[in-house]
N, C-alpha and C positions, 0 to 999 in steps of 0.2 A: 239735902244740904249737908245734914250730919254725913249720911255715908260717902260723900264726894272729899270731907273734911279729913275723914278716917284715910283716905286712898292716898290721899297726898302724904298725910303722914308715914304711906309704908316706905316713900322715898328715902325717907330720914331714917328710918327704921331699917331700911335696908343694909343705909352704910355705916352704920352700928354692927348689922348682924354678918356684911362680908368683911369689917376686922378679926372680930371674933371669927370665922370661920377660916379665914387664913392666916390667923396669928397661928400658925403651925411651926415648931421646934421644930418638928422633927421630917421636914421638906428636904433639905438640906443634907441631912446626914441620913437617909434611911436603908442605903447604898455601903455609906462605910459599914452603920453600926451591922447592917446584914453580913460584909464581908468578915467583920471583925468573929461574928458567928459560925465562919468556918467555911460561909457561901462560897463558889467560885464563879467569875463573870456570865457563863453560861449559866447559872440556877439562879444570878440574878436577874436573869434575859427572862428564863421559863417563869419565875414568880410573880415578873411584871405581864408575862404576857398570861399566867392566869386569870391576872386582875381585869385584863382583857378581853378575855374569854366571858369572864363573870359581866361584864359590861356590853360586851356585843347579845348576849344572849337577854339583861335583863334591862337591858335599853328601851326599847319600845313598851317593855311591862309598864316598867315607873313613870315613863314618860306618860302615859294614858292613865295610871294611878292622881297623877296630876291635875290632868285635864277631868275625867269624872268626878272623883273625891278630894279634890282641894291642894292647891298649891301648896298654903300653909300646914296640912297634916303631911303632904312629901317631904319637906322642910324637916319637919318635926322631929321624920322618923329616920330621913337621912344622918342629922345631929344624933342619934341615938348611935345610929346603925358607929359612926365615927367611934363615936365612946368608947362602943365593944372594940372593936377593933384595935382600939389604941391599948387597952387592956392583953388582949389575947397576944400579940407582939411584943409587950414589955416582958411576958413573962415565957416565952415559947422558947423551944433551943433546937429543935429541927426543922428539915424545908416544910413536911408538911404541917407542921404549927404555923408558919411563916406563909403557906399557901393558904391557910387557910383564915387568917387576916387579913389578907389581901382581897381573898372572896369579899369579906365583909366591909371592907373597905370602899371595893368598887359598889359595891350596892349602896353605901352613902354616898358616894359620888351621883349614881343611877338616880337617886331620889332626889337630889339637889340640880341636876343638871337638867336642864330646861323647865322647872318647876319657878327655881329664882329668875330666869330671866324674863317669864311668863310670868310672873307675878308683876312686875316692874311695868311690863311694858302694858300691859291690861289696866294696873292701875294710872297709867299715864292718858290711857286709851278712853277708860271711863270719866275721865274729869275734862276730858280732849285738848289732850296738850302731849300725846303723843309725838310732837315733834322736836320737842326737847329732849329725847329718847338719847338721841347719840351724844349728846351733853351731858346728863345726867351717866349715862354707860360710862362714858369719859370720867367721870370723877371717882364711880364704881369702881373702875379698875385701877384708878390713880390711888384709892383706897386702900385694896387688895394688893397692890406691889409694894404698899407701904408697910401694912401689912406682914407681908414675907418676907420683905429686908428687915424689920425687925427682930422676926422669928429665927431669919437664916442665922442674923448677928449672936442673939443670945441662942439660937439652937450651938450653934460652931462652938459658942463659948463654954457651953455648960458640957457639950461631949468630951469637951477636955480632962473633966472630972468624972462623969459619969453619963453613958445615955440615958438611964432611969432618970436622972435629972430634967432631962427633955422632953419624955414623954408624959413626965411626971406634970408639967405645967401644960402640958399640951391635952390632958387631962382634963382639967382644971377648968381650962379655956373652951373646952369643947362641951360643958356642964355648963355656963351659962350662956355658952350659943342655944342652946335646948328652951333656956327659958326666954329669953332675946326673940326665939322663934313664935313662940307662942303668942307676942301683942300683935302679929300683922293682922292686918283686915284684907277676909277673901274677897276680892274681884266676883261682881256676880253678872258670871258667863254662862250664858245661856247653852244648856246642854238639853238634849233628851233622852233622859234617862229611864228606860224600858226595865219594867221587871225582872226580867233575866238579865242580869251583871255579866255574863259571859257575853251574852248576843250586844252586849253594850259596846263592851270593850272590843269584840271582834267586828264591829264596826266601826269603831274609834280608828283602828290600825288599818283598818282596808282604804278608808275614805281619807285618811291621811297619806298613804303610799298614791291615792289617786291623783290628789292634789299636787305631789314631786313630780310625776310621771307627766301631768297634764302643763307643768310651768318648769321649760327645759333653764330659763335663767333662775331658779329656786332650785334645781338639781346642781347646776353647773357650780352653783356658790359653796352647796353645800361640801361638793366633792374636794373643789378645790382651797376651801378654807380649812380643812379637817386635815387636808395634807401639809398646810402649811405648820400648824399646832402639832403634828408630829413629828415633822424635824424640829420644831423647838424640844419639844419634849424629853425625845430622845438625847440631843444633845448635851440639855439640861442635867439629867439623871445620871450619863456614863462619864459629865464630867467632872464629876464629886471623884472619881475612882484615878481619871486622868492627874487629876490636879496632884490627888493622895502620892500618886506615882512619878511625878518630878517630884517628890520630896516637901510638898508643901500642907502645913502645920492643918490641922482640921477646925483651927481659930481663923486663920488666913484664908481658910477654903469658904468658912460662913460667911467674912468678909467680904469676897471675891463676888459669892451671890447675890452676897445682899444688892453690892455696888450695879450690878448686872437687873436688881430690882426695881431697885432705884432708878436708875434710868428707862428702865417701862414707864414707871410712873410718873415719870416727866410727860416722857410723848404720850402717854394715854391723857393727861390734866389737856394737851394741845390737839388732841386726835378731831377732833372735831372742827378745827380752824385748818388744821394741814390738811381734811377729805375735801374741803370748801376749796380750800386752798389748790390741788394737783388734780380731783375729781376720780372718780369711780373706777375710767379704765386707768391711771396711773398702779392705784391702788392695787388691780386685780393684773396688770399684766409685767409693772415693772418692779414693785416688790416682792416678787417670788422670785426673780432674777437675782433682786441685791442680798437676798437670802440667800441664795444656793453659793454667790461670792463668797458669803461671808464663812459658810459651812469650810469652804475651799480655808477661807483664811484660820480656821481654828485647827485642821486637819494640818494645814502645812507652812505656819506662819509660827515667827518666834514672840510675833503679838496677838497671839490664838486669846489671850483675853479679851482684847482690846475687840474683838471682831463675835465675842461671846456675847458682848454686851450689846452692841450692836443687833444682833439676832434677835434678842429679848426685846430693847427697844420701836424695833421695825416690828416684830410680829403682835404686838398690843396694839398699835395703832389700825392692822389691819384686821384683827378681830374687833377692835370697836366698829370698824365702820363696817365689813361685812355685815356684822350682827344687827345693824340698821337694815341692810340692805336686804336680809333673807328677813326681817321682822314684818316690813311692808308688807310682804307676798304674802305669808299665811294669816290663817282666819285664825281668830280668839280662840274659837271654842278647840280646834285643832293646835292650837303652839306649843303646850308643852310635849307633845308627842311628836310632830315633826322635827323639834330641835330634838328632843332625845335621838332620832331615828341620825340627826347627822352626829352626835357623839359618838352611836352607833358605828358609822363608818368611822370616825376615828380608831374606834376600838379595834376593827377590821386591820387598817395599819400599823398601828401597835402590833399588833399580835402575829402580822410578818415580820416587820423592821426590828422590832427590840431585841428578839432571840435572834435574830443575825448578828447584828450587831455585837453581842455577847460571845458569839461564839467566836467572832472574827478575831474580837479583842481578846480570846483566851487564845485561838492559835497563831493569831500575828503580834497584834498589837491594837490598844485602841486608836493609835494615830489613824492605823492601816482601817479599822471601821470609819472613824469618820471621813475618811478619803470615800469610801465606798458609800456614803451615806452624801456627802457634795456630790458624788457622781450623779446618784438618783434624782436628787433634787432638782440639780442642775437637766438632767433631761426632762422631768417633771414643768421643770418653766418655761422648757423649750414647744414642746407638747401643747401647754396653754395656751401661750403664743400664736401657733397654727391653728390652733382649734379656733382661737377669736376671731383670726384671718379671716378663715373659712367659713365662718358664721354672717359675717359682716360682710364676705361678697353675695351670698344665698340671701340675706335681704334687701 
């Protein structure tokens, strides 16, 4: 009874420890204050897609770090891993100081990604009320955009004065996520763990890739929800540098995201009444479409804001409910390795799309990248489209 009492408590504990972890200053401006270092769009492409590199490569490690030895020791060490990170950045003055914060960067990401969400849904899973998962997700993230509209607001404000001031509290804040991390209680999922740690883990990752390969709708989600989160992403990140570039104030820019936050975290508080609401294939066949519109409408509209928000808004909703939907399908003892393995392919995208993108915007124009970025998309949802067709007359 005690340990069922502990697990519910990590709920609460959780959205405590995802303010802290995205009350980040420095989301928001890590783009200017890089450029203001001498960066050019292309070596902000390359640094991001280091970050990616470091993430495609140590995705499946962390993710199984997870699953064998403990959600809350991933947790732990990701929050550290930040720390350094934030440190080695504040104080670095060329690309490779700046690549190599980034390394360390994505490796707190790698340890935190699929570890938090795997700890959530386990804990939900052992007291059996895993079906409040996308409810509970929903407020997770309504959390977390709240969160970052904060952070953007006072990051934007405080770069005004100084970015040491930003990372300076960001700092701070990431010092007592570390110890925040520390009260969760581990989920006791049933592993078997062989003497040999290597033969462990190399079975951790085989029997988890068999599991994607054997459930082609656990593939399908995985591939197509990781695409959707990198045109957000993407878009998010080069348009700190757009905005800088019509002339708009780096106070006005925080604003900008915050408000673009903020309305995540409306529709993420609702996400679970609008999936009820329009159902599974709305989700998965016509929300990639009103995204790829939207991408069109920041690339060549004179209310590229208004359709910015818009992006953010729509792609929360559809990460709460996928993340339902790919959660069912795997087993306990494999979920934080098969989620890491779809970060994984995020990473994969990133690390084509961002150094395009960069480059495009150093020898045209960023408008001209995100024009080429709605193109993608936009065949991206067309694509999905046919593929569901096609699937749906074969059954």
């Amino acid at each position: 009874m005690e340990y069922k009492n502990e697990l519910k408590k990590n709920i609460y504990k959780n959205y405590l420890f995802t303010f802290l972890k995205d009350f980040d200053l420095t989301h928001g401006i890590w783009m200017i204050y890089l450029a203001s270092k001498g960066l050019s769009l292309t070596e902000l492409g390359l640094v991001e897609a280091i970050f990616h590199i470091t993430s495609f490569v140590m995705e499946i490690p962390t993710g199984a770090v997870a699953d064998i030895w403990g959600r809350k020791t991933s947790r732990i060490c990701g929050r550290i891993a930040q720390l350094i990170a934030a440190f080695i950045l504040i104080y670095s003055n060329s690309f490779f100081g700046f690549a190599l914060g980034f390394v360390v960067t994505a490796l707190s990401y790698n340890l935190e990604s699929g570890a938090g969400e795997a700890l959530v849904y386990d804990s939900l899973k052992e007291t059996g009320e895993e079906k409040k998962y996308m409810k509970i997700s929903g407020v997770n993230e309504m959390i977390m955009q709240g969160a970052q509209t904060c952070g953007l607001l006072l990051g934007g404000f405080l770069s005004n004065y100084s970015y040491t001031y930003a990372y300076g509290v960001t700092i701070v804040v990431s010092s007592l996520s570390i110890i925040q991390a520390m009260s969760f209680r581990e989920p006791d999922i049933k592993m078997e763990i062989e003497e040999k740690r290597f033969k462990t883990f190399k079975n951790q990752v085989s029997e988890s890739f068999k599991i994607i390969a054997g459930n082609k709708k656990l593939g399908f989600l995985i591939l197509f929800s990781q695409a959707i989160f990198m045109f957000n992403t993407s878009i998010f990140f080069y348009f700190q540098n757009y905005l800088l570039s019509k002339g708009i104030s780096k106070g006005n820019i925080g604003m900008l995201l915050a408000i673009a936050a903020l309305g995540a975290a409306i529709t993420a508080s609702k996400a679970y009444k609008i999936e009820k609401l329009v159902g599974e294939k709305v989700i998965v066949l016509l929300f990639p479409l009103i995204i790829a519109i939207c991408i069109w409408g920041v690339a060549l509209s004179k209310y590229y804001y208004i359709f910015f928000i818009l992006i953010n808004s729509i792609e929360s909703i559809i990460f709460i409910a996928v993340s339902d939907y790919t959660n069912k399908l795997i087993p306990s003892n494999k979920r934080a390795t098969i989620l890491s393995m779809g970060s994984m392919i995020f990473s994969l995208y990133m690390i084509i799309i961002f150094p395009l993108i960069g480059k495009l915007g150093d020898v045209y124009s960023l408008q001209f990248s995100f024009g080429v970025l709605a193109l993608i998309a936009s065949i991206m949802a067309v694509i999905n489209i046919i593929v569901f067709r096609i699937n749906k007359k074969r059954n």
